[in-house]
C-alpha positions as CSV (number, residue, x, y, z in Angstrom):
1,X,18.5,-16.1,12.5
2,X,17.2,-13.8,10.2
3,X,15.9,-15.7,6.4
4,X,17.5,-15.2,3.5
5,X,15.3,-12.8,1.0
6,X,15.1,-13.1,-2.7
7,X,17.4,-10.6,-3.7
8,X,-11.9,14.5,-12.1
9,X,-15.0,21.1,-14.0
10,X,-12.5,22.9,-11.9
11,X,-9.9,25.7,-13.5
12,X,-6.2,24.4,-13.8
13,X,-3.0,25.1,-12.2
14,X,0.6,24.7,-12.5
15,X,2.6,23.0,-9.7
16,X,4.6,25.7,-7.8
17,X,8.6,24.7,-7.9
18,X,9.4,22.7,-5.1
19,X,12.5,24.5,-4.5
20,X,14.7,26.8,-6.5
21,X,17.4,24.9,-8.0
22,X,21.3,26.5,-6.6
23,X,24.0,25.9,-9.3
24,X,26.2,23.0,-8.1
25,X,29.6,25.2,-6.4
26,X,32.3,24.0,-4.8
27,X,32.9,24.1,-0.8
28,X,36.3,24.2,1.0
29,X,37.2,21.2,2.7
30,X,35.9,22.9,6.0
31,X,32.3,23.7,4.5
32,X,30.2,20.4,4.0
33,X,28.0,21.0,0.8
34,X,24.8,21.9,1.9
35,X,23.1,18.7,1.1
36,X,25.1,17.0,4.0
37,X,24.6,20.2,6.5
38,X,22.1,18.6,9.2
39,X,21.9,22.0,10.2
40,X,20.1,23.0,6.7
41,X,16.1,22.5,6.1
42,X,15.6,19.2,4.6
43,X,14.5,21.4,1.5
44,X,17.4,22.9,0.9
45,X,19.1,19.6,1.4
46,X,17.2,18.4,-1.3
47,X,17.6,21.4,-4.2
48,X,21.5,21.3,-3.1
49,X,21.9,17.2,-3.8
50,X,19.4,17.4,-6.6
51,X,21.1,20.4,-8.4
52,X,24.8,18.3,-8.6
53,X,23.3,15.8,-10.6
54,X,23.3,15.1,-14.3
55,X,19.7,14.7,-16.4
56,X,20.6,11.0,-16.7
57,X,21.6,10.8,-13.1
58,X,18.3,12.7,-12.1
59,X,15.9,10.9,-14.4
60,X,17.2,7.5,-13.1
61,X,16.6,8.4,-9.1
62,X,12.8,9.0,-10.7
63,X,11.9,5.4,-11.4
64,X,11.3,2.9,-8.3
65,X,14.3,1.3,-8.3
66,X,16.9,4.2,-8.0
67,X,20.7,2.9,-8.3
68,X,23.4,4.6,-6.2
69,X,25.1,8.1,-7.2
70,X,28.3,6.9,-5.5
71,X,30.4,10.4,-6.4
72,X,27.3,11.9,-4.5
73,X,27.2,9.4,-1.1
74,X,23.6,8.6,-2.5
75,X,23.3,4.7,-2.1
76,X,21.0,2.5,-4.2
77,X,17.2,2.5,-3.4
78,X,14.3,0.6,-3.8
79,X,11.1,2.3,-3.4
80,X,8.7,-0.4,-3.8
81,X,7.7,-2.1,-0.5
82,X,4.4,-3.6,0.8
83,X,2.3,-3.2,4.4
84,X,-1.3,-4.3,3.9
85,X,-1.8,-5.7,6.6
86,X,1.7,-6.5,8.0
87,X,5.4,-6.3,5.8
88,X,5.1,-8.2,3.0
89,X,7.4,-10.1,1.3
90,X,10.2,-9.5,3.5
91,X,10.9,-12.4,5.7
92,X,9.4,-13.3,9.0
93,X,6.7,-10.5,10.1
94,X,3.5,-10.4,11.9
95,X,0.7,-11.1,9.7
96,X,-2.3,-9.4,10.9
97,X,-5.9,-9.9,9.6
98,X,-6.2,-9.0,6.3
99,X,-7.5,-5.4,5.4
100,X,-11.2,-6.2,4.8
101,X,-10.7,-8.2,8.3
102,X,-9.4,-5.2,9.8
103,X,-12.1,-2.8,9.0
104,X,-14.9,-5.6,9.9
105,X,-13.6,-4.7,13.7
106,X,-14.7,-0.8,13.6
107,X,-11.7,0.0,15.7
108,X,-9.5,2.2,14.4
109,X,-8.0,2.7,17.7
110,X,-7.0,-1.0,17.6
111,X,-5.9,-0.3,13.6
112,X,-3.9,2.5,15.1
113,X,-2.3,0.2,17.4
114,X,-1.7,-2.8,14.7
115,X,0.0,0.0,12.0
116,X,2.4,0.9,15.2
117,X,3.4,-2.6,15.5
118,X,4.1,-3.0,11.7
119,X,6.4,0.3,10.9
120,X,8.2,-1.1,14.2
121,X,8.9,-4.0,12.6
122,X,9.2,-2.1,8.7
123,X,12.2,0.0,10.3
124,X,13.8,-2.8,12.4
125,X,14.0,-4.6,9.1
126,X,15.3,-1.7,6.7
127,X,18.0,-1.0,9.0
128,X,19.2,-4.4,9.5
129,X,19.2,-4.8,5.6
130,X,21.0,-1.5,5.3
131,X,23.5,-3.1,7.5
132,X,24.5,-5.5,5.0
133,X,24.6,-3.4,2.4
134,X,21.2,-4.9,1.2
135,X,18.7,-2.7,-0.6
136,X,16.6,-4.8,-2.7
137,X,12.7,-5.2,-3.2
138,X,10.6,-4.9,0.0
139,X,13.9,-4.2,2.3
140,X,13.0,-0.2,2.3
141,X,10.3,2.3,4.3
142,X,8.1,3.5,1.5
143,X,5.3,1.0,1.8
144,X,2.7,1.3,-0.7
145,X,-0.2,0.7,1.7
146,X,-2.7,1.1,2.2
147,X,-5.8,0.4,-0.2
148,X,-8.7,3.0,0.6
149,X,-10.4,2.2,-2.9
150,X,-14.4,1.5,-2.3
151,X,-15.3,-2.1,-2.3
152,X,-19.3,-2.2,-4.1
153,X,-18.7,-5.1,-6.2
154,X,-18.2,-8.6,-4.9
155,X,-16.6,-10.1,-7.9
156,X,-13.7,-7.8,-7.6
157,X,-10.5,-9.4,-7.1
158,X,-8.9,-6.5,-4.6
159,X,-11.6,-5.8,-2.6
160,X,-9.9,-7.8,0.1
161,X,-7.3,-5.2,0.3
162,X,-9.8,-2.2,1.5
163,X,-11.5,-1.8,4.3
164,X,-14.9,-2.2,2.5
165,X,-18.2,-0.4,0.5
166,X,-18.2,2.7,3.3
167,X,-16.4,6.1,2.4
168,X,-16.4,7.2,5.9
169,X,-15.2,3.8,7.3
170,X,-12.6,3.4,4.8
171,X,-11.6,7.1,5.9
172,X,-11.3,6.4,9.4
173,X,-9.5,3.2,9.4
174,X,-6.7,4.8,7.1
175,X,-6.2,7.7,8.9
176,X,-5.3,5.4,11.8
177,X,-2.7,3.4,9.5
178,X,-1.6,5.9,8.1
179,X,-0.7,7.7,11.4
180,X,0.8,4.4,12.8
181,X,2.9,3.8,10.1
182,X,4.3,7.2,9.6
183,X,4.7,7.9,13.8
184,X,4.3,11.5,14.8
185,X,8.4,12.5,15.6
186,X,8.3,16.3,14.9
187,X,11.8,15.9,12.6
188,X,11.6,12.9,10.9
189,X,8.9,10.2,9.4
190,X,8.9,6.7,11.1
191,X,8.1,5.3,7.4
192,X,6.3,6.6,4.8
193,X,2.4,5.5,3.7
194,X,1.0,5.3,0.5
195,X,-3.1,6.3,-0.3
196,X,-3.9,3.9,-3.2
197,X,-5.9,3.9,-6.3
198,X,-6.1,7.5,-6.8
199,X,-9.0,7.4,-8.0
200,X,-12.4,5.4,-8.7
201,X,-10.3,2.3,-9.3
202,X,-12.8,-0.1,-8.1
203,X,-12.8,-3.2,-10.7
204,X,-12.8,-4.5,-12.6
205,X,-9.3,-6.5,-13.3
206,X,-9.1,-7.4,-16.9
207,X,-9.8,-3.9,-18.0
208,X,-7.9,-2.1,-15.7
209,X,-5.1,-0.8,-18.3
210,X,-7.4,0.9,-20.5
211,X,-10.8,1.1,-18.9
212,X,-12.3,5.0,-18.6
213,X,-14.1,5.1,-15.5
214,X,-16.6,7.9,-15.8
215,X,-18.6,8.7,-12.3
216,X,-21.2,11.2,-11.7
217,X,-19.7,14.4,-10.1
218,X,-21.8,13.3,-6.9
219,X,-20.2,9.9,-6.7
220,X,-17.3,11.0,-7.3
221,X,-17.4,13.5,-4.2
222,X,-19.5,11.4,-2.1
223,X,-18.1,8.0,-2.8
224,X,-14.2,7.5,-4.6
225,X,-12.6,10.6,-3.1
226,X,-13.5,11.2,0.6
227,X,-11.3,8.8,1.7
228,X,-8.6,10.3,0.0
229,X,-9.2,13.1,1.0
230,X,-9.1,12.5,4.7
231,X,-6.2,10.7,4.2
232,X,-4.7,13.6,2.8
233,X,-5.8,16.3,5.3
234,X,-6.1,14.2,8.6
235,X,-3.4,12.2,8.4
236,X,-0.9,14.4,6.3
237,X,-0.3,10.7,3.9
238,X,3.3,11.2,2.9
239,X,2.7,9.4,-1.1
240,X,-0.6,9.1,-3.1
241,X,-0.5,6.3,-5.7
242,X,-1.9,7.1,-9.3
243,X,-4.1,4.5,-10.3
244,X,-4.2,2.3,-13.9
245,X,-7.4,3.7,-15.4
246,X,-8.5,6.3,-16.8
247,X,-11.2,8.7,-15.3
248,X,-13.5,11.2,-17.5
249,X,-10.9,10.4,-20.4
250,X,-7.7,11.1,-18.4
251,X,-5.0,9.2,-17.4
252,X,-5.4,8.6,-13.0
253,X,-2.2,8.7,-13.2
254,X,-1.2,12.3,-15.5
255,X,-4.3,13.7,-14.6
256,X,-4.7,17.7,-14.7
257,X,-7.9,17.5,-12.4
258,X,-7.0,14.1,-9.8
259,X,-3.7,15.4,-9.4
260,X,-3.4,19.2,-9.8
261,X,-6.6,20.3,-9.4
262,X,-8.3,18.4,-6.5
263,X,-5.1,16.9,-4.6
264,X,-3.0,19.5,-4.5
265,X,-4.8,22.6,-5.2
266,X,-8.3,21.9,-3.1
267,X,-6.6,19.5,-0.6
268,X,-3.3,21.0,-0.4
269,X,-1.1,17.9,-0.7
270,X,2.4,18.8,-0.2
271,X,4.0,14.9,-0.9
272,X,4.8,12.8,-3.9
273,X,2.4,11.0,-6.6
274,X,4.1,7.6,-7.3
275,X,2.3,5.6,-10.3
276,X,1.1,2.2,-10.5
277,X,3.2,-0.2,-11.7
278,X,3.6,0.6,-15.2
279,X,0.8,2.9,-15.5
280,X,2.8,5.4,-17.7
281,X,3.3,3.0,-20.1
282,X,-0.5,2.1,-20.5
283,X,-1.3,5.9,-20.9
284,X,0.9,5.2,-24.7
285,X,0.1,1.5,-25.3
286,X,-3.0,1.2,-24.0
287,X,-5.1,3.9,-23.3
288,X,-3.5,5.7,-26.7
289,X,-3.6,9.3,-25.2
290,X,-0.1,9.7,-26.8
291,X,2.1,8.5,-29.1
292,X,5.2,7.6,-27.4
293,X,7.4,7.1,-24.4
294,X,8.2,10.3,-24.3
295,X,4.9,11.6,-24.4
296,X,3.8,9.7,-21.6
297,X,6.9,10.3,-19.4
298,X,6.3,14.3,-20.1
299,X,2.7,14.3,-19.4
300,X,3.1,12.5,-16.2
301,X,5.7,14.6,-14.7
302,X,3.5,17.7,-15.9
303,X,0.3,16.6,-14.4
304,X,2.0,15.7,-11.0
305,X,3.4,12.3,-11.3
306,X,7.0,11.8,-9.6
307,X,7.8,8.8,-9.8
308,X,7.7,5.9,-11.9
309,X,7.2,2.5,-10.8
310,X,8.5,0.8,-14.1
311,X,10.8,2.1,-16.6
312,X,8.9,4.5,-18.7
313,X,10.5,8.2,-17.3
314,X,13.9,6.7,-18.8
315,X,12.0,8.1,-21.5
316,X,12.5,11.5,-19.9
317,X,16.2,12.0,-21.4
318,X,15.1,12.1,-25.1
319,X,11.8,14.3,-24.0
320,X,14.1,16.9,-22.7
321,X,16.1,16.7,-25.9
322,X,12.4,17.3,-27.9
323,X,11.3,19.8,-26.1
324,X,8.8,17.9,-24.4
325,X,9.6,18.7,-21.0
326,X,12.6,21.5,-19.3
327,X,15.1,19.9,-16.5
328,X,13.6,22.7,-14.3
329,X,10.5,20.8,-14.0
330,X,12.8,17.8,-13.4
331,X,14.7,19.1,-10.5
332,X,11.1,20.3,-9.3
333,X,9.8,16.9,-9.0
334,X,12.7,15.1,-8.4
335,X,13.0,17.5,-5.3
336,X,9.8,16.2,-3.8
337,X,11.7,12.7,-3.6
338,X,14.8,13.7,-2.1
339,X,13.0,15.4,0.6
340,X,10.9,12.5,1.5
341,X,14.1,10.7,1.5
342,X,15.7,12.7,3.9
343,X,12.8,13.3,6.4
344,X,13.0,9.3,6.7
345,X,16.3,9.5,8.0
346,X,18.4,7.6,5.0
347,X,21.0,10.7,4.6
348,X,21.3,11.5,8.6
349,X,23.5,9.8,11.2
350,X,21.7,6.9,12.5
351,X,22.0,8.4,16.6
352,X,19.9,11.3,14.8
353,X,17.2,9.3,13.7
354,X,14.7,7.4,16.6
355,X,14.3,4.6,15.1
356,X,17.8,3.6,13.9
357,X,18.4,1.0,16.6
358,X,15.1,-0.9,16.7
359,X,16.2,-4.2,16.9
360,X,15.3,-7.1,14.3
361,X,14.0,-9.3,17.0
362,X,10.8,-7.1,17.4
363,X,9.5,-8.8,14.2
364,X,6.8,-11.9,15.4
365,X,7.2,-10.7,19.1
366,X,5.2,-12.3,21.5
367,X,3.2,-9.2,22.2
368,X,3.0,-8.7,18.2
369,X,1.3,-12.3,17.8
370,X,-1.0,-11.6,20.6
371,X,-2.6,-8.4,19.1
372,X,-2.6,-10.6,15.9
373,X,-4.8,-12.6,17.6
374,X,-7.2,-9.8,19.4
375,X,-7.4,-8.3,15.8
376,X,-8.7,-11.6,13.9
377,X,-11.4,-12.2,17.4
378,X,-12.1,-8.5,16.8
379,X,-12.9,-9.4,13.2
380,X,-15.1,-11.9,13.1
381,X,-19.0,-11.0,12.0
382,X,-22.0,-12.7,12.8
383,X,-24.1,-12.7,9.0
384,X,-27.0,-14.2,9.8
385,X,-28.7,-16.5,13.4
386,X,-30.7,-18.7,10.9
387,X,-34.2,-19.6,12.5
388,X,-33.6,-23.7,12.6
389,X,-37.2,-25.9,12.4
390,X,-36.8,-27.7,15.6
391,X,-37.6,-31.5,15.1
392,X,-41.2,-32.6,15.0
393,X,-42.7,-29.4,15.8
394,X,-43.1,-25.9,14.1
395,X,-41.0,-24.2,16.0
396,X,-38.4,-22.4,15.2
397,X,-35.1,-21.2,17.6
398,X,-32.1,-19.8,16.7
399,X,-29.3,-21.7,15.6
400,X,-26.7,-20.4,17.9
401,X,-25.5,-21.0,20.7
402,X,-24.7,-23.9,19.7
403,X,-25.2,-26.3,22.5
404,X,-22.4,-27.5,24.8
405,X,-22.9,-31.4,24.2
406,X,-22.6,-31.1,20.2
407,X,-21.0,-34.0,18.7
408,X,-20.3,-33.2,15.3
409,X,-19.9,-29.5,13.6
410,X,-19.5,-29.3,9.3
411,X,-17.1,-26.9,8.2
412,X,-17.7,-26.7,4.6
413,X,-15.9,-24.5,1.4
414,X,-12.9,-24.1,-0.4
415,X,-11.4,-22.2,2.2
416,X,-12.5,-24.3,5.4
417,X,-9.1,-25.6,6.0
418,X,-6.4,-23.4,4.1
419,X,-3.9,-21.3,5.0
420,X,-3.5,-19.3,2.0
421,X,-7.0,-17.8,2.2
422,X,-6.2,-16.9,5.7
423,X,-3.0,-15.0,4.4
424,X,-4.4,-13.0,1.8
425,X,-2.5,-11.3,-0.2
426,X,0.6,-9.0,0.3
427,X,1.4,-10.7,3.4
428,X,4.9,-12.0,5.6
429,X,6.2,-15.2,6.4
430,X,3.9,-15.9,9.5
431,X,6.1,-18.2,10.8
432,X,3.6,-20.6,12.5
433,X,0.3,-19.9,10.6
434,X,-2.6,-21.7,12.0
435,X,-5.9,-21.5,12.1
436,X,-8.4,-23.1,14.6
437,X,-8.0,-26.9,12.8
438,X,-4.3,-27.0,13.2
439,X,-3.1,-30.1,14.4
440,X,-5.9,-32.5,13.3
441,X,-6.9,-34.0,10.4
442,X,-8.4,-32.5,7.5
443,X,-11.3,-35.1,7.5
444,X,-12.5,-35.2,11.0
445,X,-10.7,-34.1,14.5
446,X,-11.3,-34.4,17.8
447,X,-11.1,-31.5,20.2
448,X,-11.8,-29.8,23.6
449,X,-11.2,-33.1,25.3
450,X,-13.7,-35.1,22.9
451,X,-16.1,-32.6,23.5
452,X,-16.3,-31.4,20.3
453,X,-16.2,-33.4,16.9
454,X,-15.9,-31.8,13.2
455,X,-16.0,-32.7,9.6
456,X,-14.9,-31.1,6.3
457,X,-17.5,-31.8,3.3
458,X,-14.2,-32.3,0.7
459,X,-14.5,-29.1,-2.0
460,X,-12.3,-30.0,-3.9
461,X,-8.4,-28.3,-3.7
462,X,-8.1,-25.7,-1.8
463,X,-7.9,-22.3,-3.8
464,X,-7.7,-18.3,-4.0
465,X,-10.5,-18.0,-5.8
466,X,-9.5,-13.5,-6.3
467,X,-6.6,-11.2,-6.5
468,X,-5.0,-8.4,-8.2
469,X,-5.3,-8.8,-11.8
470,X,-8.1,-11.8,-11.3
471,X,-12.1,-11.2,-10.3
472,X,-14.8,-13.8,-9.1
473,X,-16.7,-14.6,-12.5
474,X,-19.9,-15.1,-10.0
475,X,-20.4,-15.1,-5.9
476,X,-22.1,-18.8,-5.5
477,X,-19.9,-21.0,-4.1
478,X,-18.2,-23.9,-6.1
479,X,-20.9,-26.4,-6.8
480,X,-19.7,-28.8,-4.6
481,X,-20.9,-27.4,-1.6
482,X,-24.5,-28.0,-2.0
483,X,-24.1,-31.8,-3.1
C-alpha cells in the first residue's frame, strides 16, 4: 500500500538563443504539430510548444510550480523535489547515510551505486503519482540534489548536506551522484540533478538573504568552484542552482560573471539555472540591487536564471510591458525548460521511455536496505585511539579493541539514542528506522547474549542541534555531558 502524501575580471557575454522561436501555424488533422512529432529534435519540440503560448502562459511555466496548459496537452508540474541522500519527502524510500556520511566512505563507486538505487526509486514513484493524476510537491524527477558547497566552518547549519571541507572530494563524490541519478540512456534522462549553491554559499544562516560573500580570486578557483565545475564538465549536471547571497556585490543568483561568464561561457553549460527558493525576491528586498519586482525578475532572466522557485517572475508580465525585458528572451529561457522536460520523458509515450514501468515496489527493497546498511559501515570514522592510563601503572595502551568480556559501555550525547539525528535532513519515510539500541531501553540494555551491557548518561531531550536556516552558536557539547 502505497502512503498517502501531503498534497565571480572576465569580459561579458550574452546568452546565445536557445532556439529560434517558429510562429505558432496551424497543421491538418494528418500533421501532428511539431511539438508532439517524436520524430523531431527535442529542441524543436520545445521552440514549437513554447512559441503557442501566451506571455502569461509562458511566464507561469517559469516558476517552480507550473499549472497545466490544458489547450496545449501540457499537464501541471511541480519542479521542486529532494534526493540528498535518498527521496525526500515522498513516502516510504530508502534512506541512505546522510551526505557528509556518504563522502566520509571515499567510495564514489559505492556513491555511484547508492544514486542508482535512489532515481530507481525517484522514477518508480513519479510515474505511479502520474498515474493518479498526482503532481504535487516532491512527486516529480527534478531533484534538487545534491549539495557540493565546501564545508570549513563547523557551526554551519548545512554542512551536513555536503560531502565535506575537500574541493576535490566533494568533486568526485558528485560526479558519481550526479551520474546515478541522471543514468546514461543515449535519448532520454533517468532524472534530472541539481549542483547547489552556485557559488561560495558556505554559512552562515542568518545572513544568507543579504550577505556579500567576497573571496579571493584564488579561493574562489581553488576552493568554491571546482566542484562545480566538475560537476558541470564530468558529469554533464542537467540544473545548477543559484544560491541566496551575493558574491563580489552581485546577486548568485543574476549574476553576469557566476552565470554567463564562468558557467556557461568557460565551462560550457548547456542546462538550466533554477534559483533558490525565493532568491529573486531578496535581490529587491533584501540585497536592494533594484527597486522592484520587476527589476529583479528581468535581471535574473538576463544574467541566466530560468526558473524561479517562488513567485517573483510573475513579475515578468508587467516587465515586458516596461520595457524591462523582450518575450524573445522569454521564449529563449523558457526553451531551456521545455527541453529538459521532454528529454525526461513527460511528453513521450511511456513504451518510449526506459523507465516508465519501474514498479513502486522497488522503493525499501530488500537489496536497497542492504546497501543502506554497507553505506552507513562504510561511513563510520575512527577520530582518535585515546592512549588510556592503565590502572596502577604508567602505562599507557590504546583504548580499543575494546575487550571481549566488557561489562558495561557509556554512550553519551544528545544524539546517543535518536532517530532524527540519524535521518538528517531532507530524508524519506525509512519505514523501520533503527539504530544499533533499538529494542532496549534507553537507560541500560542488555545485548549479545549478556555479553555486553550499556548505559546512556541522560543529556537532556534529544535535539537537532543545525539545519538550513539554523547554525551551531559553538561546537562543545551541551554542558551536560561533562557532569
Amino acid at each position: 500500500m502505497i502512503p498517502s502524501l501531503p498534497c565571480k575580471m572576465l569580459l561579458s557575454i550574452t546568452i546565445l538563443p536557445f532556439f529560434l522561436a517558429s510562429p505558432a501555424r496551424a497543421e491538418s488533422p494528418a500533421t501532428p504539430p511539431v511539438y508532439q512529432d517524436l520524430n523531431r529534435s527535442f529542441e524543436e519540440r520545445a521552440a514549437d510548444l513554447v512559441s503557442r503560448m501566451t506571455l502569461e502562459e509562458k511566464v507561469a511555466q517559469m516558476q517552480n510550480d507550473a499549472p497545466a496548459i490544458p489547450h496545449l496537452g501540457v499537464p501541471k508540474y511541480e519542479w521542486w523535489n529532494e534526493a540528498l541522500h535518498g527521496v525526500a519527502r515522498a513516502g516510504a524510500a530508502t534512506v541512505f547515510p546522510q551526505a557528509m556520511g556518504l563522502a566520509a566512505s571515499f567510495d564514489p563507486d559505492m556513491m555511484l551505486e547508492v544514486a542508482t538505487v535512489i532515481s530507481d526509486e525517484g522514477r518508480a514513484k513519479y510515474h505511479e503519482f502520474s498515474s493518479r493524476n498526482q503532481r504535487y510537491r516532491y512527486q516529480g524527477l527534478t531533484f534538487w540534489s545534491p549539495n557540493v558547497n565546501i564545508f570549513r566552518d563547523p557551526r554551519w547549519g548545512r554542512g551536513q548536506e555536503t560531502y565535506g571541507e575537500d574541493p576535490h572530494l566533494t568533486a568526485q563524490m558528485g560526479i558519481a551522484f550526479v551520474k546515478g541519478l541522471q543514468g546514461d540512456h543515449a535519448k532520454y534522462r533517468k532524472t534530472d540533478a541539481t549542483a547547489k549553491h552556485f557559488a561560495v554559499h558556505s554559512g552562515p544562516e542568518y545572513n544568507r538573504h543579504e550577505f556579500d560573500a567576497r573571496p579571493t580570486e584564488r579561493d574562489l578557483y581553488e576552493t568554491y568552484l571546482p566542484a562545480f565545475q566538475a560537476l558541470v564538465q564530468e558529469a554533464n549536471v542537467a540544473s545548477v542552482m543559484g544560491a541566496y547571497n551575493r558574491v563580489n556585490g552581485e546577486s548568485a543568483s543574476a549574476s553576469q560573471r557566476l552565470l554567463l561568464d564562468i558557467l556557461r561561457r568557460d565551462w560550457g553549460f548547456k542546462g538550466y539555472v533554477v534559483s533558490d527558493c525565493d532568491s529573486i525576491e531578496d535581490i529587491f528586498k533584501y540585497h536592494k540591487i533594484v527597486a522592484t519586482p520587476e527589476e529583479a525578475a528581468a535581471l535574473g532572466v538576463k544574467k541566466g536564471l530560468e526558473l524561479n522557485c517562488g513567485k517573483t517572475y510573475s513579475a515578468l508580465i508587467n516587465a515586458v510591458k516596461q520595457g524591462l525585458i523582450t518575450e524573445a528572451e522569454i521564449d529563449d529561457a523558457l526553451g531551456r525548460l521545455f527541453y529538459t522536460r521532454f528529454r525526461l520523458g513527460m511528453f513521450d509515450p511511456a513504451a518510449q521511455v526506459p523507465w516508465a514501468k519501474t514498479p513502486y515496489s522497488v522503493n525499501q527493497a530488500p537489496e536497497h536496505d542492504a546497501l543502506a546498511r554497507k553505506a552507513a559501515q562504510k561511513s563510520l570514522v575512527l577520530l582518535k585511539n585515546e592512549l588510556l592510563k592503565k590502572e596502577g601503572t604508567a602505562e599507557k595502551k590504546p583504548l580499543l579493541p575494546l575487550k571481549k568480556d566488557l561489562q558495561s559501555i557509556a554512550v553519551i550525547g544528545p544524539t546517543a539514542d535518536e532517530v532524527m539525528s540519524l535521518l538528517g535532513n531532507y530524508y524519506g519515510n525509512a519505514g523501520a528506522a533503527r539504530n544499533d539500541f533499538a529494542g532496549h531501553s534507553r537507560c541500560g540494555f542488555v545485548q549479545h547474549a549478556g555479553a555486553l551491557r550499556a548505559r546512556r548518561r541522560p543529556g537532556g531531550r534529544p535535539r537537532r542541534t543545525a539545519r538550513s536556516s539554523s547554525d551551531r552558536s559553538a561546537i562543545s557539547p551541551p554542558g551536560r555531558q561533562f557532569q
